[in-house]
C-alpha positions as CSV (number, residue, x, y, z in Angstrom):
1,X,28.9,-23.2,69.4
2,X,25.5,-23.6,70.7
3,X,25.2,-26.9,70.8
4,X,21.4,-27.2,72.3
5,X,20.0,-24.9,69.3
6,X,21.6,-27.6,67.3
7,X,19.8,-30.2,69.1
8,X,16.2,-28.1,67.9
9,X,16.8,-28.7,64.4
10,X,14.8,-31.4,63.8
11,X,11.9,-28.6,63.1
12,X,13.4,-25.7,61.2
13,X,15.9,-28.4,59.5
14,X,13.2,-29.6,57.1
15,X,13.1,-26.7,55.2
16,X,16.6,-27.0,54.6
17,X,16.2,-30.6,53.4
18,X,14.1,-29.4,50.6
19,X,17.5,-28.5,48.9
20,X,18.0,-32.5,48.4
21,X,15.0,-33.0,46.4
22,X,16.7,-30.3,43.6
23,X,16.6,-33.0,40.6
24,X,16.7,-32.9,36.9
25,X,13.0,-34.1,37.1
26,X,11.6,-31.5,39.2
27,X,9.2,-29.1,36.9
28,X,8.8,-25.5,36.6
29,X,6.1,-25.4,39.6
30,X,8.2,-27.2,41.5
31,X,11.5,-24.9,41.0
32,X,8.7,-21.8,41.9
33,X,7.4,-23.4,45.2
34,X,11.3,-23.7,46.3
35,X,11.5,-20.1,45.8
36,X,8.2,-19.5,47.4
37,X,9.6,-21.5,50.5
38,X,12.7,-19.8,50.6
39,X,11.2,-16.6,50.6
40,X,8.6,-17.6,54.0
41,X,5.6,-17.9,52.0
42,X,4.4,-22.1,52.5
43,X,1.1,-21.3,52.0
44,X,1.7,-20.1,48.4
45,X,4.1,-22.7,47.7
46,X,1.4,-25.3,48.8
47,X,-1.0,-23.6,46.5
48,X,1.1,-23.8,44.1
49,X,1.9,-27.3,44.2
50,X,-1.9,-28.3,44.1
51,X,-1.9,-30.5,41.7
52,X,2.0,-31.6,41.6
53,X,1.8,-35.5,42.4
54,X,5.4,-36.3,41.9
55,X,7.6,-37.7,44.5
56,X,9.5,-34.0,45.3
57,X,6.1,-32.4,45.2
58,X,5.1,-34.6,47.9
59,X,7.8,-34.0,49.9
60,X,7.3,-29.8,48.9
61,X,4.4,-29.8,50.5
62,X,5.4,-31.7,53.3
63,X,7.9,-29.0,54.0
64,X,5.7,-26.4,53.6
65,X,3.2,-27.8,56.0
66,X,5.5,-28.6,58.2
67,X,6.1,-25.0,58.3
68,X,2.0,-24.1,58.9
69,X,2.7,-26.4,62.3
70,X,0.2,-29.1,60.6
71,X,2.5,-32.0,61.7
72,X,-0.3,-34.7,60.7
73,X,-1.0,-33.7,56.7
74,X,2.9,-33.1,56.9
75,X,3.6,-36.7,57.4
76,X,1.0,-37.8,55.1
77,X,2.9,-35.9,52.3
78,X,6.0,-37.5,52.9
79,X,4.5,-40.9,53.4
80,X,3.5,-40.1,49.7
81,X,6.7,-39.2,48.7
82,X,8.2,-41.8,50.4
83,X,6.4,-44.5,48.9
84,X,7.2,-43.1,45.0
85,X,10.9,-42.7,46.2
86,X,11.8,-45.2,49.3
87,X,15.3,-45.3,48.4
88,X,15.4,-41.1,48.1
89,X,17.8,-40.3,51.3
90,X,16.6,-37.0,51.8
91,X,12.9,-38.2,52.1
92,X,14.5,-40.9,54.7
93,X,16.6,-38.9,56.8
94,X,13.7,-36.2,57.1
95,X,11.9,-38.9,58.0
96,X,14.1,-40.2,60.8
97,X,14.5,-36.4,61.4
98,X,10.9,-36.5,62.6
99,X,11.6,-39.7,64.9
100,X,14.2,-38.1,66.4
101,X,12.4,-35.3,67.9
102,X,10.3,-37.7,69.2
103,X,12.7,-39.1,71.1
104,X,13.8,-42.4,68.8
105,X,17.4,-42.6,69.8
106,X,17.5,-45.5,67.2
107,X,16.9,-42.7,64.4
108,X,19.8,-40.4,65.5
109,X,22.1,-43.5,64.8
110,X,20.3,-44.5,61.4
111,X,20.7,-40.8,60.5
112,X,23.8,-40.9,60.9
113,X,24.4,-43.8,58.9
114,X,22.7,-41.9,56.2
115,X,25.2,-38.8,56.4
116,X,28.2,-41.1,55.9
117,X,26.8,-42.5,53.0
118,X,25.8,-38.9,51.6
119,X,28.4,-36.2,52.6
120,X,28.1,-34.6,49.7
121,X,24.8,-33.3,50.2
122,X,24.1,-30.2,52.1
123,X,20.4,-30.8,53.3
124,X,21.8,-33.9,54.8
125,X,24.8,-32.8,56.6
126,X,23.2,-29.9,57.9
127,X,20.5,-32.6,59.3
128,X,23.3,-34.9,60.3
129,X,24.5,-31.7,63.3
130,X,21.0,-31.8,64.8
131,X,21.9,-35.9,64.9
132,X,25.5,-35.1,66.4
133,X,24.4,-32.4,68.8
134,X,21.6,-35.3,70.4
135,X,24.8,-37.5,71.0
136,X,26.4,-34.7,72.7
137,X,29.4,-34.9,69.8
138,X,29.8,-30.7,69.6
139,X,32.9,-31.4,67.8
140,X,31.0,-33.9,64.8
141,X,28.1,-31.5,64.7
142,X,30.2,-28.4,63.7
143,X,31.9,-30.8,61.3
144,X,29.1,-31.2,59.7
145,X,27.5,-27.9,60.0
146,X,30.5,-26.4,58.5
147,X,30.0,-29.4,55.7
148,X,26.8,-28.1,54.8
149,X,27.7,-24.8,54.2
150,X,30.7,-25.6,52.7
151,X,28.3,-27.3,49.9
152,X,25.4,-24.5,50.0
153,X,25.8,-23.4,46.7
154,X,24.0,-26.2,45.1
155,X,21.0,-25.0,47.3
156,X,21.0,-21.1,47.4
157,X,17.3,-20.6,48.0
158,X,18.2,-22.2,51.6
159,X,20.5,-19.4,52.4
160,X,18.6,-17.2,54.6
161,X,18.0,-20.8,57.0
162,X,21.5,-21.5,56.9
163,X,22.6,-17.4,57.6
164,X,20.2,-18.5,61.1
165,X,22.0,-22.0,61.8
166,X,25.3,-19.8,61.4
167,X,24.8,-17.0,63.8
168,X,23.4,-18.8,66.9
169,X,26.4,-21.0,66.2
170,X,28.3,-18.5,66.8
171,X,30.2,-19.2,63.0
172,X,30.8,-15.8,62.6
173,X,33.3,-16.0,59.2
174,X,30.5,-18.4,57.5
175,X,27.5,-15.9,58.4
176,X,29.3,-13.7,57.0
177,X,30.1,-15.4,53.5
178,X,26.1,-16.0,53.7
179,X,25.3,-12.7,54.2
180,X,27.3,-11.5,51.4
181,X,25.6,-14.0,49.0
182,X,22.4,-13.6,50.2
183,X,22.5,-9.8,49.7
184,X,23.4,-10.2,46.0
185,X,20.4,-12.6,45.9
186,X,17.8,-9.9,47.6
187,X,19.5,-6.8,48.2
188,X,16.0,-4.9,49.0
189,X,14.6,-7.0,51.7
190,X,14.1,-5.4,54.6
191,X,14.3,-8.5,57.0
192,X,18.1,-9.2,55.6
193,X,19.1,-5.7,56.0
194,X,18.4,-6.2,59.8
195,X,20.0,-9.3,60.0
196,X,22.8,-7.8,58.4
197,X,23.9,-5.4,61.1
198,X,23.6,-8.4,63.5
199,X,26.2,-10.7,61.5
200,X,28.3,-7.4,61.7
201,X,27.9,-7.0,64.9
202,X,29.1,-10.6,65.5
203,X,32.2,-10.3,63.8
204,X,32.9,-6.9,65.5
205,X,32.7,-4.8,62.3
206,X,31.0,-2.1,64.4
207,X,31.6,1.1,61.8
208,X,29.7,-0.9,59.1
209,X,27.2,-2.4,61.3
210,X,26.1,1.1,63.0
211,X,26.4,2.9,59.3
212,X,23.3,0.3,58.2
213,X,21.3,0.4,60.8
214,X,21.7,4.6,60.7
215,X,20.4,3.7,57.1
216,X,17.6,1.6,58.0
217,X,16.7,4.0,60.7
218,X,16.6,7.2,58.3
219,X,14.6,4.9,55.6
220,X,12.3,3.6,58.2
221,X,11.5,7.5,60.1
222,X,13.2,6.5,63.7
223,X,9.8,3.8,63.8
224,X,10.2,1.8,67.1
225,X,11.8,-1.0,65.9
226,X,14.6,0.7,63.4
227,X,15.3,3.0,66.5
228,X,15.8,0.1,68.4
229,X,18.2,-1.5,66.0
230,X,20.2,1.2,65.7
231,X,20.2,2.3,69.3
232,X,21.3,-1.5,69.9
233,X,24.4,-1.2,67.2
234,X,25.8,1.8,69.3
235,X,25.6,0.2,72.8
236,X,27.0,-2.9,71.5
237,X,30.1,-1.5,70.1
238,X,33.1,0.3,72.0
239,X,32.4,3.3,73.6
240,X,33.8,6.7,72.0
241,X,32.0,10.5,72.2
242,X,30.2,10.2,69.1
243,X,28.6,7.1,69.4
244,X,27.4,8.3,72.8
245,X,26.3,11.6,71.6
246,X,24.4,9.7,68.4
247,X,23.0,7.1,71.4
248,X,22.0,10.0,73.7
249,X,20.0,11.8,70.6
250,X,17.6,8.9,69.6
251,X,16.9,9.0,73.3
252,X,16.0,12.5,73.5
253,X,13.9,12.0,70.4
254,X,11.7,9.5,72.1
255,X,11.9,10.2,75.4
256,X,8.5,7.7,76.1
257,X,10.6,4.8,74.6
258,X,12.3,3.3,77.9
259,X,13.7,0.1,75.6
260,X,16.4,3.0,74.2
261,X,17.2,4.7,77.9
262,X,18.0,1.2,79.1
263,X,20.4,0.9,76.1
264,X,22.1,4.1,76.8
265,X,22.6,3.1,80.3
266,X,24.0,-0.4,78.9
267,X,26.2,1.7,76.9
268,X,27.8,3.8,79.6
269,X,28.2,0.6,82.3
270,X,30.0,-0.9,79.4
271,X,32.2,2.3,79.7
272,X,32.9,1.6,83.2
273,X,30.7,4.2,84.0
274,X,28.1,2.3,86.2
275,X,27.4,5.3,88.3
276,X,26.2,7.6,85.6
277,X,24.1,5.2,84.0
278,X,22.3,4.6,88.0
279,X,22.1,8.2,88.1
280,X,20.0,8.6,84.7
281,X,18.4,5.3,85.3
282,X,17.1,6.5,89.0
283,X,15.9,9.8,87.3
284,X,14.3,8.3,84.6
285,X,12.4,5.8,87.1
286,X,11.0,8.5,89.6
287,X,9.7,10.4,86.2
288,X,7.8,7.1,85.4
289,X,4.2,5.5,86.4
290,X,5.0,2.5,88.9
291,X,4.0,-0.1,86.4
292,X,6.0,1.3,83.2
293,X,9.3,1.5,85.8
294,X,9.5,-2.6,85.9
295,X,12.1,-2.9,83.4
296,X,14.0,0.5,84.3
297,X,14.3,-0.9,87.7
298,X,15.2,-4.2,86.7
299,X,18.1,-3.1,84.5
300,X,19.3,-0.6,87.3
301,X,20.0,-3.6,89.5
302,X,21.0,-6.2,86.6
303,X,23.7,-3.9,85.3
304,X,26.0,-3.2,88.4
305,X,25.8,-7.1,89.1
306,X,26.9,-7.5,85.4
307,X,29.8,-4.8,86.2
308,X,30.8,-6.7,89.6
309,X,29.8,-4.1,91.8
310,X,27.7,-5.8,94.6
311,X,27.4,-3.0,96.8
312,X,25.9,-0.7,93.9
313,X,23.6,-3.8,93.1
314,X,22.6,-3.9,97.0
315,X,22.1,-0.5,97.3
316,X,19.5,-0.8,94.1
317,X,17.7,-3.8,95.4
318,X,17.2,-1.4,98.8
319,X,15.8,1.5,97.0
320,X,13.4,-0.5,94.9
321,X,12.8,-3.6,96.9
322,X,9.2,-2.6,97.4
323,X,8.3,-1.8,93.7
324,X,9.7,-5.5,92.1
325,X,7.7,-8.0,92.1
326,X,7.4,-11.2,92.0
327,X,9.6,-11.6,95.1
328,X,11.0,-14.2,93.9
329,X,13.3,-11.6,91.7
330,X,14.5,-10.2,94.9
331,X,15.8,-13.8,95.9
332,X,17.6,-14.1,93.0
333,X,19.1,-10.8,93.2
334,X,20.4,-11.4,96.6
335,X,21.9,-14.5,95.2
336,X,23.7,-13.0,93.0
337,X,25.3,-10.3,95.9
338,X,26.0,-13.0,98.0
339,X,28.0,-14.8,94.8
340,X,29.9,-11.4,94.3
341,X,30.4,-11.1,98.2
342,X,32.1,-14.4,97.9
343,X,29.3,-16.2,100.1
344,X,28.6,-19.0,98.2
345,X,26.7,-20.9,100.8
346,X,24.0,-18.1,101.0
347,X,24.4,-17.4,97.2
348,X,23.6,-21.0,96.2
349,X,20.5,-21.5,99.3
350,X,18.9,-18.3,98.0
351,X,19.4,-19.4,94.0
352,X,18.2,-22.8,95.1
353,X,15.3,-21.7,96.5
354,X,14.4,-19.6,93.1
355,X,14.5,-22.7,91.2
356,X,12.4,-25.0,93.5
357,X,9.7,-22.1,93.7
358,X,10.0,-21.6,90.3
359,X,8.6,-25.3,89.9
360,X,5.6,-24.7,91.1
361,X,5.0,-21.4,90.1
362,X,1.9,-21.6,87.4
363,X,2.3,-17.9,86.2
364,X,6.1,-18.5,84.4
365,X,9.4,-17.5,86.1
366,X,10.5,-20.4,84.3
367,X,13.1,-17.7,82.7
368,X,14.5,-16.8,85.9
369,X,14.6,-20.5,87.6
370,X,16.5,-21.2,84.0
371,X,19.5,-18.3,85.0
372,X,19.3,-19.5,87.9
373,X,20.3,-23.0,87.3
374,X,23.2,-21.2,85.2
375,X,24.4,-19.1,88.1
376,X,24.4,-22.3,90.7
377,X,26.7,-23.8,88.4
378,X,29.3,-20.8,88.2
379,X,29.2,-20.1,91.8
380,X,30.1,-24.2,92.8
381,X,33.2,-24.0,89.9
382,X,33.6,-20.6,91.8
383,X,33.2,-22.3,95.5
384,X,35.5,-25.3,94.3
385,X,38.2,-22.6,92.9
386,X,38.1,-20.8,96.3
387,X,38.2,-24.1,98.4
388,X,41.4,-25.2,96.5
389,X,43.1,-21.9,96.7
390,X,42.7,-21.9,100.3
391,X,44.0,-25.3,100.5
392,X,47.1,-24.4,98.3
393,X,47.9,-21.7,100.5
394,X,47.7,-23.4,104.1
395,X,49.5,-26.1,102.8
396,X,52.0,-23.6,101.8
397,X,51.8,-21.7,105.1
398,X,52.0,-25.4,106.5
399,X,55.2,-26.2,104.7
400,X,57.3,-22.7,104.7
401,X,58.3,-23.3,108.2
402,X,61.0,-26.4,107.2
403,X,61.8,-25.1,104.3
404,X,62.9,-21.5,105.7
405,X,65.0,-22.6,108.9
406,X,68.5,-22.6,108.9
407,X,71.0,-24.9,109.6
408,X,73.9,-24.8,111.2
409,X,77.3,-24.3,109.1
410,X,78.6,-27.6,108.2
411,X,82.5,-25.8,109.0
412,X,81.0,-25.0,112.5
413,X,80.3,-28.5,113.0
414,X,83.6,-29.6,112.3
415,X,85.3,-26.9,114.7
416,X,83.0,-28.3,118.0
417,X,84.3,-31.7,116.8
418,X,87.6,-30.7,116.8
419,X,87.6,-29.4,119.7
């Protein structure tokens, strides 16, 4: 479970809060701007709520200004709300909601409070993980996560947020169950039909997930981003001949689309077949203009380091070294040789030294000081793994000595004393 998305709710978790303010007193425009906010349209659900002045339509169009990033008329709404319903504890943990992201450790633990005294409410037990993921708790946060969908049908319209909670959680079984729901809802929208073949992809139904995103890509006339989806379906599943051959053929329809060359390459280093997808990536990069080449050359290193072939990756970084720039990429690729060349001294002095000139670098690489920081963490476990090993075994070495020699028979002992 990804625990630090979690931690991000505070945001995107207001929309989902708007499922607590589902009351017998809410109107007809009301029920309408919930739809409207569902379906990503705040600005019509704020229109719509113009002239609501109820507590919920307050807290409506605090939600759906929240969503047009205007923070400051957000809180004013809810202030509103707040003050026609104090005691409402969605209005207050959306509130402390917006402490928390502030910082307000002291709202995390008042949220909290508010989840044990409403577990039966969805908008505030999907709240409640945010809380739990700030405190570290992965274990509470799923809890409650899985609490809130557990208890999404009395909020439906919230479905698409919660299918997005579910798959960068990782919950594959639960996207799924939203998916399906979702698609009875709005089987025509285009969005969910893409997101679709991603929560198939998750839980590895790969004939399903490739058929529609085939569909998508026939309905849709190969545009970039269809082609894309599809392309990405094939390389993400296992190899066989005729998802190559369908992979290969969207390539050779858009030969000027370097996104779906680098997927066919992924595709056949997946297959253990690292040096055919160098050999069609080093072709396709000398056939290319030195400034559309960047990510081509990129990937031709990046894939034989993901296949643990450091020589391969070497022998890229070599050819290219000249063509990739910023240098600091080059540092980081070295890094990552020296890792698989078990040098984790140089490994970790050359990743190092990514991150510190990453702090100070105006222009971004923040991305790559970020992996970075990933990979010095693997390589000390690594280091540490390696350092015991070697202890076990000269202590072994150390010891085999006494516990190999042999001794004399005991019988030929007694003989020499006899005599």
């Amino acid at each position: 479970m990804n625990i630090r998305f979690l931690a991000c709710w505070t945001c995107c978790g207001a929309a989902l809060l708007a499922a607590g303010c589902q009351t017998d007193k809410s109107g007809e425009v009301e029920s309408q701007a919930k739809v409207l906010l569902s379906i990503g349209k705040p600005q019509e659900a704020l229109e719509k709520l113009d002239k609501s002045s109820t507590a919920s339509g307050h807290f409506l169009k605090a939600l759906a200004l929240t969503r047009l990033n205007l923070p400051d008329p957000a809180l004013d709404q809810l202030q509103k709300a707040l003050a026609l319903d104090p005691e409402n504890a969605v209005y207050r943990a959306y509130q402390l909601g917006m402490k928390m992201q502030e910082g307000n450790q002291q709202a995390v633990d008042d949220l909290l409070k508010i989840y044990e005294q409403n577990k039966s409410s969805a908008p505030i037990a999907l709240f409640a993980a945010s809380a739990y993921a700030r405190k570290n708790d992965a274990v509470a946060a799923l809890s409650a996560f899985r609490t809130g969908i557990a208890l999404s049908q009395e909020a439906p319209e919230f479905l698409p947020q919660m299918l997005i909670y579910a798959t960068h959680a990782h919950l594959a079984p639960e996207a799924k169950t939203i998916l399906e729901k979702l698609m009875t809802l709005s089987p025509n929208d285009a969005h969910l039909a893409r997101q679709r073949v991603q929560v198939l992809l998750m839980v590895r139904d790969y004939d399903d997930a490739i058929r529609y995103a085939r569909e998508i890509d026939e309905a849709q006339n190969h545009s970039l981003e269809s082609a894309a989806l599809y392309a990405g379906a094939l390389a993400q599943a296992p190899a066989t001949a005729e998802r190559e051959r369908a992979l290969l053929d969207l390539v050779q329809k858009d030969p000027q689309n370097l996104h779906l060359k680098v997927l066919y390459c992924t595709f056949l280093a997946q297959a253990n077949r690292v040096g055919e997808a160098l050999e069609f990536l080093n072709k396709a990069i000398d056939e290319q203009p030195v400034e559309s080449a960047k990510m081509l050359i990129h990937t031709s290193i990046s894939l034989p380091l993901a296949a643990k072939n450091g020589e391969a990756a070497y022998a890229q970084l070599q050819r290219y070294r000249d063509r990739i720039e910023p240098a600091l990429f080059i540092t980081y690729y070295e890094g990552r040789i020296l890792h698989l060349r078990k040098d984790y001294k140089g490994a970790l002095a050359s990743l190092a030294k990514v991150v510190d000139e990453a702090k100070d670098d105006t222009e971004g690489s923040r991305v790559l000081a970020k992996e970075a920081l990933s990979w010095i963490q693997i390589i000390e476990f690594d280091k540490r793994v390696a350092a015991d090993m070697k202890q076990a075994a000269d202590k072994a070495l150390h010891d085999s000595p006494s516990k190999t020699a042999k001794k004399p028979p005991s019988d030929a002992k007694k003989t020499e004393s006899g005599s």
